[in-house]
C-alpha positions in Angstrom: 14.4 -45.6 93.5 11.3 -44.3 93.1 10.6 -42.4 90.5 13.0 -43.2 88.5 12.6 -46.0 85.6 14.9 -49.5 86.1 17.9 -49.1 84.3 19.8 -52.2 85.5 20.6 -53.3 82.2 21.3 -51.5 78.5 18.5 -53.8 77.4 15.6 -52.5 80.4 17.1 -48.5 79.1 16.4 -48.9 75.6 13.7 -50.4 75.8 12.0 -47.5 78.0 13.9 -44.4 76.0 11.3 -43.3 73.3 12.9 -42.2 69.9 12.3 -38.3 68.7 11.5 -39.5 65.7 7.9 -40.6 66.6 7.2 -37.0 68.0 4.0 -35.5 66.4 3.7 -32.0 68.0 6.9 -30.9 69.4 8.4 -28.2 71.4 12.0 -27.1 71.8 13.4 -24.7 74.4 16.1 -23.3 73.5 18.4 -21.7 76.1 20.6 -18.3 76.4 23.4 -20.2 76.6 23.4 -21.8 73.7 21.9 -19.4 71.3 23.8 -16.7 72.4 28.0 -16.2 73.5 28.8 -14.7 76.6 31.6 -13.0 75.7 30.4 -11.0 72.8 26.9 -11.1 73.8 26.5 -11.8 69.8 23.9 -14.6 68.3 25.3 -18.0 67.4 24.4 -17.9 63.8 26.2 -21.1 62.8 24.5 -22.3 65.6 21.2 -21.3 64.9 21.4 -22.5 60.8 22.0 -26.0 62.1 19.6 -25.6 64.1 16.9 -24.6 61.4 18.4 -27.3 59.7 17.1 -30.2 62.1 14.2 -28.6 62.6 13.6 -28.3 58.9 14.2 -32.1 58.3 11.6 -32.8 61.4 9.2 -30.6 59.3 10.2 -32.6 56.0 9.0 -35.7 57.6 5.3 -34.4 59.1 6.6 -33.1 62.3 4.8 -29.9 63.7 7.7 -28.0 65.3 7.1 -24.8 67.8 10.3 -23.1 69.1 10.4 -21.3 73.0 13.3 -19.1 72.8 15.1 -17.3 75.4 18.0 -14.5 74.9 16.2 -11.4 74.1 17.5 -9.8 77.3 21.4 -11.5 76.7 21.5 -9.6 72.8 19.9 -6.7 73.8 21.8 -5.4 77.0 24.4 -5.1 75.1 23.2 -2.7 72.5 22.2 -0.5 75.2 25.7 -0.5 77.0 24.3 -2.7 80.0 27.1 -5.6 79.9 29.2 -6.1 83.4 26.4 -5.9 85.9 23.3 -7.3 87.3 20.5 -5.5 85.7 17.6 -3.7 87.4 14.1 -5.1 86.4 13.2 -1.9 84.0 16.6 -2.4 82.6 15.9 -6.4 81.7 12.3 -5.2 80.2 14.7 -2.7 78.4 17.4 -4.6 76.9 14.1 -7.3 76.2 12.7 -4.7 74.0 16.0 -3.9 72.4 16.8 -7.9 72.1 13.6 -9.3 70.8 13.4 -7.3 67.8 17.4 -9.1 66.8 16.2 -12.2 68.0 13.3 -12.5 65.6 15.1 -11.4 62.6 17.9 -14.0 63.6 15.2 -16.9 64.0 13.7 -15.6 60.5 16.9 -15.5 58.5 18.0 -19.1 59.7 14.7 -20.7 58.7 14.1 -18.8 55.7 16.5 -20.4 53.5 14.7 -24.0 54.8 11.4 -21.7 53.3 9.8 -22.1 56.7 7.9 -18.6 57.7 8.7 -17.9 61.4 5.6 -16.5 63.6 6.8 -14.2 66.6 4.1 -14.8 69.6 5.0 -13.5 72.9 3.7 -14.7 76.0 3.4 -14.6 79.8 3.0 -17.5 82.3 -0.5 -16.3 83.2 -0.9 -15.8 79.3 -0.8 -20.1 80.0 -2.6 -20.3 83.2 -5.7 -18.3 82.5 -8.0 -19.6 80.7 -9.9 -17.6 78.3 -6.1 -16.3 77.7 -5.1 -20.0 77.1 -7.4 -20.5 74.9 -6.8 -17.4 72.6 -3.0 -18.7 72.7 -3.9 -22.3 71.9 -6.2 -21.1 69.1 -3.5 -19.1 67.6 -0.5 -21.3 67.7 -3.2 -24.1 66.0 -3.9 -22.5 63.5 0.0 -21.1 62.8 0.9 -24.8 62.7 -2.2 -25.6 60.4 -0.9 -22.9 57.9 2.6 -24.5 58.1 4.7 -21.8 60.3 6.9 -22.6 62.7 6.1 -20.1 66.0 9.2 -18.6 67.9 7.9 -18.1 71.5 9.2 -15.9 74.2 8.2 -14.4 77.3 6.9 -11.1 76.7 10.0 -9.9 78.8 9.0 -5.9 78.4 5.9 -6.5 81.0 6.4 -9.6 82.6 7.5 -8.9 86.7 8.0 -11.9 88.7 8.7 -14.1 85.7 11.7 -12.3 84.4 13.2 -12.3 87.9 13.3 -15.7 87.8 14.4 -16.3 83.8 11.8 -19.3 84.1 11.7 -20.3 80.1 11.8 -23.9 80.9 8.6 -23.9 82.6 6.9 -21.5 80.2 7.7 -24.1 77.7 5.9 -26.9 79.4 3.1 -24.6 79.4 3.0 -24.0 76.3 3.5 -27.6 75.6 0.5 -28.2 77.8 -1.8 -25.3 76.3 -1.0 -27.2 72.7 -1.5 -30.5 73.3 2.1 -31.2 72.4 3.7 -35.1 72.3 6.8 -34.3 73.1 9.4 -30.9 75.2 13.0 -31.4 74.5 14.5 -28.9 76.6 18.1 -28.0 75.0 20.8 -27.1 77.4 24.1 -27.5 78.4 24.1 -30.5 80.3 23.1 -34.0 78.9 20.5 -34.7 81.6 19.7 -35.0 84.8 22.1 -36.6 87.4 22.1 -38.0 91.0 24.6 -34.9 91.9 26.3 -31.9 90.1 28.7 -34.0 87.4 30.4 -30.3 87.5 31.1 -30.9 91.5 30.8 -34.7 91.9 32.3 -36.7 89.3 30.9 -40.2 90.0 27.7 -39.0 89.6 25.3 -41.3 88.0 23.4 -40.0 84.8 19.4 -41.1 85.0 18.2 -41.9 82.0 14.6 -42.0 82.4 12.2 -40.2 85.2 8.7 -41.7 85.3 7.7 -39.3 88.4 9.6 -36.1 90.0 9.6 -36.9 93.8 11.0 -35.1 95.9 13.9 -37.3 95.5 14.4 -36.2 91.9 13.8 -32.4 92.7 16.7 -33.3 95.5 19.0 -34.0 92.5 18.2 -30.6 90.9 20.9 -28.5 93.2 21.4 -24.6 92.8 20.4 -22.9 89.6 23.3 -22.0 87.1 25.0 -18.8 86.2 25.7 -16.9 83.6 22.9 -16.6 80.9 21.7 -19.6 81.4 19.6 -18.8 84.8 17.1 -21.4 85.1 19.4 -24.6 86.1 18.0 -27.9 87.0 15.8 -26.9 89.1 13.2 -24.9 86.5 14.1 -28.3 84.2 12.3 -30.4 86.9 9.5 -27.9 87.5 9.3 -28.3 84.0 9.1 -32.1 84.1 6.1 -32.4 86.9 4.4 -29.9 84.5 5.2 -32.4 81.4 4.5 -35.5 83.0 1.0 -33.8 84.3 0.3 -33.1 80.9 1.0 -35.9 79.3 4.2 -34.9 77.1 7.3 -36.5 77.4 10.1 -34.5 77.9 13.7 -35.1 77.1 16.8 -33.1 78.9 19.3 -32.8 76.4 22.6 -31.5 75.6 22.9 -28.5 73.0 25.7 -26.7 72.8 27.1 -28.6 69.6 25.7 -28.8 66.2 22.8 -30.1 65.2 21.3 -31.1 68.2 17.8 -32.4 67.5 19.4 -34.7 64.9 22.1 -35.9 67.6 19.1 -36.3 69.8 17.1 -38.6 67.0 20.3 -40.6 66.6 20.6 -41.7 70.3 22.8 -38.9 71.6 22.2 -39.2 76.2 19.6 -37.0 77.4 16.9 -37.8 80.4 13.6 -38.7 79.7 10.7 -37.5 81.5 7.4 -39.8 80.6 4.5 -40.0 81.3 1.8 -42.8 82.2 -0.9 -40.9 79.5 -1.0 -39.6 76.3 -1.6 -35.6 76.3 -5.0 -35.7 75.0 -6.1 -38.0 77.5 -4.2 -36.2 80.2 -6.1 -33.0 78.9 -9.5 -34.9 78.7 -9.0 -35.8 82.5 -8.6 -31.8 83.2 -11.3 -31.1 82.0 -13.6 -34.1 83.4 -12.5 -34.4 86.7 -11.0 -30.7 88.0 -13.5 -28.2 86.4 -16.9 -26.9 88.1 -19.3 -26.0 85.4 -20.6 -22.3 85.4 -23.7 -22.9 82.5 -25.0 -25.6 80.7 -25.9 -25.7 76.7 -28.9 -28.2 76.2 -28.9 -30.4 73.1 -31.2 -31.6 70.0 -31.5 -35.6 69.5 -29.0 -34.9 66.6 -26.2 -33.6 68.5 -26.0 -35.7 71.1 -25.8 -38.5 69.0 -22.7 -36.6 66.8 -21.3 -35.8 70.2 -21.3 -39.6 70.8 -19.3 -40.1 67.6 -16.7 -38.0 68.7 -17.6 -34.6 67.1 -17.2 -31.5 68.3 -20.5 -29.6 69.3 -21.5 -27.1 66.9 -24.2 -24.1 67.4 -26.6 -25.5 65.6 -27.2 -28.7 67.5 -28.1 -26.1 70.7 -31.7 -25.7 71.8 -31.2 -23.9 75.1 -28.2 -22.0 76.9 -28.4 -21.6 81.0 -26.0 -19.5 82.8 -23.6 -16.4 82.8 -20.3 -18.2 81.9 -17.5 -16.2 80.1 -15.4 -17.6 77.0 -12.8 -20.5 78.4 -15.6 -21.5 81.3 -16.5 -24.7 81.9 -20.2 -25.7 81.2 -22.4 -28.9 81.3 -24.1 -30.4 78.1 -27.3 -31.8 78.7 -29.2 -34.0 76.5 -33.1 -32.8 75.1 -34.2 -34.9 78.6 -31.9 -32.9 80.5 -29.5 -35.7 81.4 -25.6 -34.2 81.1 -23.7 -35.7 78.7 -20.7 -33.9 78.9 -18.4 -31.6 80.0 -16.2 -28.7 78.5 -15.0 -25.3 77.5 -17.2 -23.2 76.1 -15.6 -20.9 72.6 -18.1 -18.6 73.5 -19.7 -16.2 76.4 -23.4 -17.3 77.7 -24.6 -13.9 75.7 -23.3 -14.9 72.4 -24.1 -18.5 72.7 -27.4 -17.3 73.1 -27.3 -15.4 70.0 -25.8 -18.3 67.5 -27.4 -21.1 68.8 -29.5 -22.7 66.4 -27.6 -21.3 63.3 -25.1 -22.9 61.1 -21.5 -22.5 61.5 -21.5 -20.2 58.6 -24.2 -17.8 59.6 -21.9 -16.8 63.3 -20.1 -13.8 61.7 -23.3 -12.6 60.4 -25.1 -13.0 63.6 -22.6 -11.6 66.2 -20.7 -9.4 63.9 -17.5 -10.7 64.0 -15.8 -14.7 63.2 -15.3 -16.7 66.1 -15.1 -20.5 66.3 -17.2 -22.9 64.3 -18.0 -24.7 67.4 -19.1 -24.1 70.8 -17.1 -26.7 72.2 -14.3 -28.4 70.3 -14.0 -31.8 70.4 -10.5 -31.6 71.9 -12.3 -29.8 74.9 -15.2 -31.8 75.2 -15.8 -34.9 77.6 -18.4 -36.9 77.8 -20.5 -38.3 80.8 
């Protein structure tokens, strides 16, 4: 079946199920459902503390953890009396506002007695998609991670439109697994993975282990979305899978709703895997080299090109010449002191300021412009060469 891997034996399934254990950068989603109960509309606290305490032990051993959270709207419609109805989209932005606020403190208290410091960050979809936005994001979350927080994302619910009617948190993870360069998604719900049919409806339904492509076959298997709080359903899983996959993450669907379930998931509990035939940096690197027009060019000393060559990221000082009106995020040509491009990526800065640092050391920008951007013009982790 295409798309899916072979499975014909116990042997073939092991062999092609990676362990969470070698994750390096991973993201969790972490659904309404299981965070919050639907009949009190209250915050799963024992829930959440075993939670904090796998993630904890995945931070104990080197892994970079970054939490997407839904169930702002769930907690807070009920502190504003909006329980036994659908809500109107103010209302949802509303009870968001109210919810949030709980949510974070929740998230902070579980992970606080691990001495982990929470970072709230919320975001959009087109907070992912655009790119001087995406970059802002990505530079953000980085350096959280690099000073040891764990982030607690969720869609900014209180002016998001089209994304809150569709309680899409599945695919805003993958994004945001895509914007960091993440390893690995595990998308916690409350089903163990994807299956030919609705188990619920169809009880000889056969689980699929691992997806190496969603066809339309596989988005075929998705069916209707669920109800309750959990609003997203297969369906947002698999958008979140192509997204994965595209990016170069795996991602794992896996069943949440007990205790401890990112160390059920390292010990071999069932879950689908979603992999992918590239790494993410190399996914990312082929984004950027093959997809992007340039919109300027930087030119570069004998020095820099050769650094460049080593794998360094291109610094200000290496510049000798800066062509074009491109904006921060753009993608622009480097060019060796012949003129011959060497490379391809997204430019830290807009053409002006480029302009104004290039030539000086790292050190000198925030003297020069006025305020502390990035050491480099291009990072190394957007940078391709010719």
């Amino acid at each position: 079946m295409n798309g899916l891997a072979a499975n014909d034996t116990a042997e073939n399934e092991a062999a092609a199920v990676p362990a969470l254990a070698t994750a390096r950068r991973l993201v969790v989603k972490i659904g309404s459902a299981l965070l919050v109960d639907e009949k009190t509309g209250r915050i799963r606290q024992d829930w959440l503390a075993a939670l904090a305490e796998d993630v904890a032990a995945l931070r104990g051993r080197g892994v970079e953890v970054v939490l997407v959270s839904s169930g702002a709207i769930s907690v807070g419609r009920r502190h504003l009396g909006l329980t036994g109805r659908a809500l109107a989209l103010e209302e949802k932005q509303a009870a968001a506002a109210t919810g949030q606020i709980k949510l974070a403190h929740a998230y902070q208290e579980a992970l606080a007695r691990h001495d982990i410091t929470v970072a709230q960050v919320l975001v959009t979809l087109e907070d992912t998609e655009a790119r001087r936005r995406h970059l802002n994001a990505r530079a953000t979350i980085d350096a959280l991670l690099r000073l040891g927080a764990v982030p607690v994302i969720n869609e900014n619910d209180t002016v998001a439109t089209a994304e809150i009617r569709f309680g899409d948190n599945d695919r805003l993870a993958a994004r945001v697994a895509q914007m960091i360069s993440a390893d690995t998604l595990v998308l916690l719900s409350d089903i163990d993975g994807l299956y030919t049919a609705d188990p619920r409806r169809t009880p000889d339904a056969a689980h699929i282990p691992v997806v190496t492509e969603v066809t339309p076959e596989i988005e075929a298997m998705g069916g209707a979305a669920a109800t309750g709080y959990s609003s997203g359903g297969m369906v947002t899983k698999l958008a979140a899978g192509k997204i994965a996959i595209g990016a170069g993450c795996r991602m794992a669907i896996a069943h949440g709703t007990e205790m401890h379930p990112l160390h059920r998931l390292e010990e071999g509990a069932r879950c689908t895997w979603f992999l992918p035939s590239a790494g993410p940096r190399t996914a990312r690197k082929r984004w950027i080299g093959g997809h992007l027009n340039t919109t300027g060019s930087v030119t570069v000393d004998a020095g820099a090109a050769r650094a460049l060559a080593q794998g360094k990221s291109l610094l200000p000082a290496g510049i000798v010449a800066v062509e074009g009106d491109f904006q921060r995020g753009d993608p622009i040509a480097v060019c060796d002191p012949e003129g011959r491009v060497i490379g391809r990526g997204l430019s830290a800065y807009n053409a002006g300021d480029a302009r104004r640092i290039m030539g000086h050391k790292s050190r000198e920008i925030e003297a020069v412009l006025g305020y502390r951007g990035r050491d480099e013009i291009i990072h190394r982790d957007d940078l391709v060469l010719a």
